[in-house]
ZAMARGU-4260 file (C-alpha; in steps of 0.2 Angstrom, whole numbers, plus 5000, padded with zeros to 4 digits):
<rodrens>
0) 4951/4878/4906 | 4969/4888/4904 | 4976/4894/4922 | 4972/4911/4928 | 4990/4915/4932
5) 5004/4908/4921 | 5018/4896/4933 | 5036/4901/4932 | 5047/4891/4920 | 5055/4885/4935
10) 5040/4877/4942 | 5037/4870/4923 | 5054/4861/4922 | 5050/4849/4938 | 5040/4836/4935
15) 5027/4832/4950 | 5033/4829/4969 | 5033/4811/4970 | 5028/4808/4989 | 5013/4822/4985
20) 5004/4810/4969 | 5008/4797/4980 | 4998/4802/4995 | 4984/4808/4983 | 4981/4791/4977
25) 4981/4784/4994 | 4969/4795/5000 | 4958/4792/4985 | 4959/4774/4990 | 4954/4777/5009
30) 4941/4789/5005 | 4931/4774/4992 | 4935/4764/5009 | 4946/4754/5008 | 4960/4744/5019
35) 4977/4752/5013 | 4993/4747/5020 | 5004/4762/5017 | 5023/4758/5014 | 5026/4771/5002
40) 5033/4788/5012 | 5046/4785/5024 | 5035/4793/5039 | 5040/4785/5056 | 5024/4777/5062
45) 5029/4777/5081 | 5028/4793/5092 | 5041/4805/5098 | 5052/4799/5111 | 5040/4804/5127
50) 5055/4815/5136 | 5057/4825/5121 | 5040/4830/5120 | 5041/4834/5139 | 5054/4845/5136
55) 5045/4855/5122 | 5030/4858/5131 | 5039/4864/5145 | 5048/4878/5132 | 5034/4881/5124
60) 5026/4887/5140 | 5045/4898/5144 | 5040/4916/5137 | 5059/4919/5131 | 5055/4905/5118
65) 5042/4917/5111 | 5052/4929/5101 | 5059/4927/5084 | 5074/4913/5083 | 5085/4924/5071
70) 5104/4918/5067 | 5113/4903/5066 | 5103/4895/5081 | 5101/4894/5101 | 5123/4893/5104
75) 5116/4881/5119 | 5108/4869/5104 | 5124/4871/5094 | 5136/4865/5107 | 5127/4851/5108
80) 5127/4846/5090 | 5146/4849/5092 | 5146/4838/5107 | 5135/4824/5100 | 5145/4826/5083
85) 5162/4822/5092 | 5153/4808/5105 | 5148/4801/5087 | 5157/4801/5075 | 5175/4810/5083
90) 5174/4825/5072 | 5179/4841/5080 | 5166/4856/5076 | 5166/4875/5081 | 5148/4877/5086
95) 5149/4895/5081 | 5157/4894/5063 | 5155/4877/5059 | 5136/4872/5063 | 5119/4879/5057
100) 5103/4875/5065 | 5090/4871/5050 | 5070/4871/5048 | 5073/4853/5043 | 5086/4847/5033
105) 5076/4847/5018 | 5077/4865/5019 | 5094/4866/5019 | 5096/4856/5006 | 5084/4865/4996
110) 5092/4882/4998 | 5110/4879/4995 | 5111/4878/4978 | 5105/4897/4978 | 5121/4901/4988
115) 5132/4896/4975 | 5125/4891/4960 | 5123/4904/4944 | 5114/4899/4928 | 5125/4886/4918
120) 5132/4881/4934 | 5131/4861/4936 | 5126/4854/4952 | 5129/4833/4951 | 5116/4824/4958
125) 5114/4804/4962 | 5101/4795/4951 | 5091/4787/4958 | 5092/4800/4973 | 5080/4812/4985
130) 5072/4822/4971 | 5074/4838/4981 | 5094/4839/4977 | 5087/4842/4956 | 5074/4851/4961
135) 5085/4864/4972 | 5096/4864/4958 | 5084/4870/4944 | 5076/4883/4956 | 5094/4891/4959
140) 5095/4889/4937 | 5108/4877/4939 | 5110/4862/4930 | 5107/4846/4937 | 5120/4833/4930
145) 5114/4814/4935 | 5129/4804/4940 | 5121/4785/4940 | 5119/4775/4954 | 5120/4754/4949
150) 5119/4740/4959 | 5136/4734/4950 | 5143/4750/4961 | 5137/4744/4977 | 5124/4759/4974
155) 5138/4771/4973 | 5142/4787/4958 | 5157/4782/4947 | 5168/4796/4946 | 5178/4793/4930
160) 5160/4795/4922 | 5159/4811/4924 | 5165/4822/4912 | 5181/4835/4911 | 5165/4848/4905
165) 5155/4842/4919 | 5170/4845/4934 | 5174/4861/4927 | 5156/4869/4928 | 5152/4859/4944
170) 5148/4868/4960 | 5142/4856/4972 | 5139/4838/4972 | 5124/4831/4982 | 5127/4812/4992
175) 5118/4804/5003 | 5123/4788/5014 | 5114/4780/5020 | 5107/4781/5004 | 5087/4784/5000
180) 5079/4775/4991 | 5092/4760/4990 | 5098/4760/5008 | 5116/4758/5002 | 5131/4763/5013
185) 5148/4774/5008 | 5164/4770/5018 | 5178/4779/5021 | 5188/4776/5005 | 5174/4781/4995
190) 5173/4798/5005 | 5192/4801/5006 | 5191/4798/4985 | 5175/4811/4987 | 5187/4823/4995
195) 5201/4822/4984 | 5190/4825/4968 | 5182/4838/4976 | 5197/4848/4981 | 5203/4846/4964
200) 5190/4853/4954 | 5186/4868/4968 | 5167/4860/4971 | 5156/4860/4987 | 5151/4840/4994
205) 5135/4842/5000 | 5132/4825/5011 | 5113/4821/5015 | 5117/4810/5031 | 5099/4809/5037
210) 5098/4792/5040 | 5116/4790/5049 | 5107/4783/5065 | 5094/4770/5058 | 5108/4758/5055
215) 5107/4736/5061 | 5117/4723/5067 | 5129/4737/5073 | 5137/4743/5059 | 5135/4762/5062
220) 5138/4771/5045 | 5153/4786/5045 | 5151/4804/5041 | 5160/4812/5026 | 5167/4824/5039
225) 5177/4808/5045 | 5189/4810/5027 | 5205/4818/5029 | 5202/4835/5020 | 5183/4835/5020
230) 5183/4851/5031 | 5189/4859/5019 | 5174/4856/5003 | 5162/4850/5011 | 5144/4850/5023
235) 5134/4838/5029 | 5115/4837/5033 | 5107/4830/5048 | 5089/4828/5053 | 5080/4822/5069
240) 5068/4816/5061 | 5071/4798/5057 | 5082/4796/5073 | 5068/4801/5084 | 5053/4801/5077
245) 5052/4819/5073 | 5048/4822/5055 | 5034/4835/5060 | 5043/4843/5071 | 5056/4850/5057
250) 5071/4850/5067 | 5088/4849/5061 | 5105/4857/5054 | 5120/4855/5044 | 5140/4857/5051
255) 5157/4857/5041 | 5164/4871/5031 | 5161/4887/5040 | 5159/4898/5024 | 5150/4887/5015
260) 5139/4889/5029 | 5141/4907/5031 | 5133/4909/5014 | 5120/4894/5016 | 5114/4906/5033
265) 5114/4920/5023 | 5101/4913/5009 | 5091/4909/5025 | 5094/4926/5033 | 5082/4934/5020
270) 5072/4918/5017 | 5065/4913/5035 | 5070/4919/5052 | 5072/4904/5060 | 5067/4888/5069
275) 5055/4891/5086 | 5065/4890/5103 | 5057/4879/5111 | 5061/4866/5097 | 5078/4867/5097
280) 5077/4866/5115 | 5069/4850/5113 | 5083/4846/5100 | 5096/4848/5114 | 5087/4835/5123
285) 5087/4822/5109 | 5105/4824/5107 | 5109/4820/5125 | 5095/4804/5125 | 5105/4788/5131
290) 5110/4777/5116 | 5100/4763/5122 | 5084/4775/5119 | 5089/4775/5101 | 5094/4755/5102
295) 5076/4752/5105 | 5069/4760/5089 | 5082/4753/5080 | 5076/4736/5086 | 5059/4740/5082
300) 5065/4744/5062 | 5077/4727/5062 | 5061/4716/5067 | 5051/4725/5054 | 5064/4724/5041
305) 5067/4705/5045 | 5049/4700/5043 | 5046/4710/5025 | 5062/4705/5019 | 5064/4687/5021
310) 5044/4688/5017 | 5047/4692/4999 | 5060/4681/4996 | 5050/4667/5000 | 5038/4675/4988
315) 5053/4676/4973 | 5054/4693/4975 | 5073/4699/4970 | 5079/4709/4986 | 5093/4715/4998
320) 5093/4712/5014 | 5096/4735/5019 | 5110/4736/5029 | 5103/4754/5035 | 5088/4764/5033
325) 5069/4759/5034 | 5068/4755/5017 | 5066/4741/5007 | 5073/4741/4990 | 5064/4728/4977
330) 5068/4723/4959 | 5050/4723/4951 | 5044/4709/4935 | 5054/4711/4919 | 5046/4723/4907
335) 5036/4732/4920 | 5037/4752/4922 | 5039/4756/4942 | 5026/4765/4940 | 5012/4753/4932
340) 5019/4739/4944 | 5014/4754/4960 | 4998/4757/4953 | 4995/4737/4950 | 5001/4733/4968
345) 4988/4748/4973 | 4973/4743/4963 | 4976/4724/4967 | 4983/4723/4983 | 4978/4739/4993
350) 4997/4744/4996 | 5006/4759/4995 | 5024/4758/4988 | 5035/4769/4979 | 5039/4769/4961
355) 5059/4767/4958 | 5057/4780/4943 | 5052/4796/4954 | 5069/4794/4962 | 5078/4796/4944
360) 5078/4785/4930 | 5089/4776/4936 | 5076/4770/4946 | 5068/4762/4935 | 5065/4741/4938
365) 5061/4745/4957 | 5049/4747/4970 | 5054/4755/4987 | 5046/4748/5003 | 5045/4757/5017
370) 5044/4748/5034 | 5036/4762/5045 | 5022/4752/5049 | 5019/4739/5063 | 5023/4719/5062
375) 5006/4715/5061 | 5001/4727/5044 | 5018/4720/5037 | 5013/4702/5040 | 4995/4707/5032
380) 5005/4715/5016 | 5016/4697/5014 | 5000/4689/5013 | 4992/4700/5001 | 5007/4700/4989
385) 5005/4680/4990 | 4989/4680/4980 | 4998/4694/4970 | 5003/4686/4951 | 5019/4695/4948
</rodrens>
C-alpha cells in the first residue's frame, strides 16, 4: 500500500539508521523470549556517577532553572569547559567566543553542515565512520565525499587520495579519534598534517572527540586543538556521555574557532532553544569530578575489554587489542557480508553486534563489539561464540 504523504528526497537518499534496525531486531528477539546479550550500540550499561545525579535533582528543584536556556549556554558551564579543557588537554579557550553548549554532540554534528555547506559543496567524511557526518551532509545538500579508512593506515584517511576537485569544493572535513567503530587513535603529527591541509584549502576540521576520555593503560588521547594552527580551521566535539555515563541525559558542546561557532549557534538559534539548566548544571559538576572517579570507570571498561578480547583470540577470531573506546573491532570469516555474519551471530547465538558495513563500505569484513555489558554477560558471549562454526 503506497504512503499517504510522499518523504523528502533527502529522507530517500539515506539508507536506514543503523543503531534503529538494530534495536528492532533485538527487540523481536526478546519479545519471542529469548536470552540476548546485546553488544551492539555503545549504550554504557553502568549508571550515572551518583553526585552528578544529586546535583541535577537539586537544580531541577531551583525555579531559575525553569525558564528557557537560550544562547550559547550557562557562562558558569562554559567556564568550566574552558577550565577542564585547559586542566586537560592545555588548550586555552574563551568561554564566551570559543565554547558552545550542545543538546548532545550528535546535534551539533548534525547541524553544522547547514551552517556552511550549499548544494555541490563536498563535506569529506571517514569510511567506515559515525553515519550521522553523511547523513548531516545530505540534509544541508552537500556532498558526502568518503575518504577511506584501512587498517594499513593505522585506521587513519590518506590525504593524497583525495583529489585537487575534491579539496577545491570541500567545506568541512568530519574526524573522530578515538575513532568509532575501529577504536583507532590520531597523534599529534597526523593533526598538525590535518591542520596544514586545511588551512591550505580554506576547509573547516570538524573533530568528533567523544571518546577522548575512555582511553587504557594510560595513554590519554590528544585533541586536535592541541596542533599549532588548528584554532584557526577547526572545532571539536565533546559529549558527557561516554565519560560519565550520561547518554540520556544529552549533555554536551563543542569549542575552537569562535565563528565557526558563531554560525554553528546561529543554525541552532532557530532550530532549538537550548539545553535545560539544570543539566548543565549537572554538566559543571562532572567536569570538576576527581580523576580518580573517572579512573574507576575506566577500570571497569579495561577488565571488560581484556576478557572479550583475549576470549576471541583464543577462539581464532582476527582482532586488536582497542587502545581506547568500548569497542571491539573484529575481522568476520572470509566471504561473509557484515551483515549476514550479524544476523547469523543473532539467530545462532543470541547476540547483538554491529555490522562493519552500516559504518561505510569500508566496513565491510567486520563485526563491531561493544563491551557495555558486565563481565559475567561477556564471559556467557565467549562461550556461546565457542559452539559458534565460523
Amino acid at each position: 500500500m503506497p504512503e499517504r504523504f510522499e518523504k523528502a528526497e533527502r529522507l530517500k537518499l539515506l539508507p536506514p539508521y543503523l543503531f534503529i534496525e538494530i534495536d528492532r531486531l533485538r527487540k523481536k528477539a526478546v519479545e519471542e523470549g529469548r536470552d540476548v546479550i546485546d553488544l551492539g550500540i555503545g549504550d554504557p550499561d553502568m549508571p550515572t556517577l551518583k553526585p552528578i545525579v544529586e546535583e541535577a535533582v537539586k537544580a531541577c528543584a531551583d525555579p531559575k532553572n525553569h525558564q528557557y536556556p537560550l544562547g550559547r549556554g550557562l557562562p558558569a558551564f562554559r567556564e568550566t569547559i574552558a577550565a577542564w579543557y585547559l586542566r586537560r588537554f592545555k588548550v586555552v579557550l574563551d568561554p564566551d567566543r570559543e565554547v558552545l553548549v550542545l543538546i548532545g554532540s550528535k546535534e551539533g554534528i548534525g547541524h553544522v553542515p547547514l551552517a556552511f555547506v550549499n548544494p555541490g559543496n563536498v563535506v569529506l567524511v571517514p569510511d567506515p565512520g559515525y553515519p550521522v557526518y553523511k547523513a548531516g551532509t545530505i540534509f544541508a545538500g552537500g556532498t558526502p565525499e568518503i575518504m577511506p579508512l584501512r587498517p594499513e593506515n593505522d585506521w587513519l584517511p590518506d590525504f593524497t587520495e583525495i583529489s585537487a576537485g575534491s579539496l577545491e569544493k570541500a567545506k568541512l572535513m568530519f574526524l573522530n579519534y578515538p575513532n568509532n567503530p575501529t577504536s583507532a587513535v590520531a597523534g599529534p603529527e597526523f593533526f598538525k598534517k590535518t591542520t596544514e591541509l586545511a588551512e591550505k584549502n580554506r576547509f573547516i576540521v570538524c573533530h568528533d572527540a567523544a571518546y577522548s576520555e575512555v582511553y587504557y593503560e594510560g595513554h590519554k588521547p590528544v585533541s586536535f586543538l592541541q596542533a599549532e594552527g588548528s584554532m584557526k580551521v577547526g572545532i571539536e566535539f565533546h559529549s558527557l556521555s561516554k565519560t560519565f555515563n550520561m547518554t540520556g541525559w544529552r549533555i554536551g558542546f563543542a569549542v575552537g574557532n569562535a565563528d565557526a561557532l558563531t554560525a554553528l549557534a546561529d543554525i541552532k538559534g532557530n532550530l532549538d532553544s537550548g539545553q535545560f539548566h539544570a543539566l548543565q548544571v549537572a554538566g559543571i559538576h562532572a567536569l570538576n569530578l576527581p580523576d580518580t572517579e573517572i579512573d574507576d570507570l575506566r577500570s571497569i571498561y579495561k577488565e571488560r575489554r581484556d576478557i572479550l578480547v583475549s576470549g576471541l583470540k583464543n577462539l581464532g577470531w582476527e582482532v586488536v587489542n582497542p587502545p581506547a573506546t568500548f569497542y571491539v573491532w573484529c575481522r568476520v570469516p572470509a566471504n561473509c557480508p557484515s551483515t549476514e555474519f550479524a544476523a547469523r551471530l543473532l539467530e545462532k547465538t543470541d547476540i547483538v553486534a554491529t555490522p562493519g558495513v552500516g559504518f561505510g563500505k569500508f566496513g565491510e569484513g567486520y563485526i563491531r563489539f561493544s563491551i557495555t555489558s558486565p563481565t559475567e554477560r561477556l564471559e556467557e558471549a565467549l562461550k556461546r561464540l565457542s559452539k559458534l562454526e565460523l
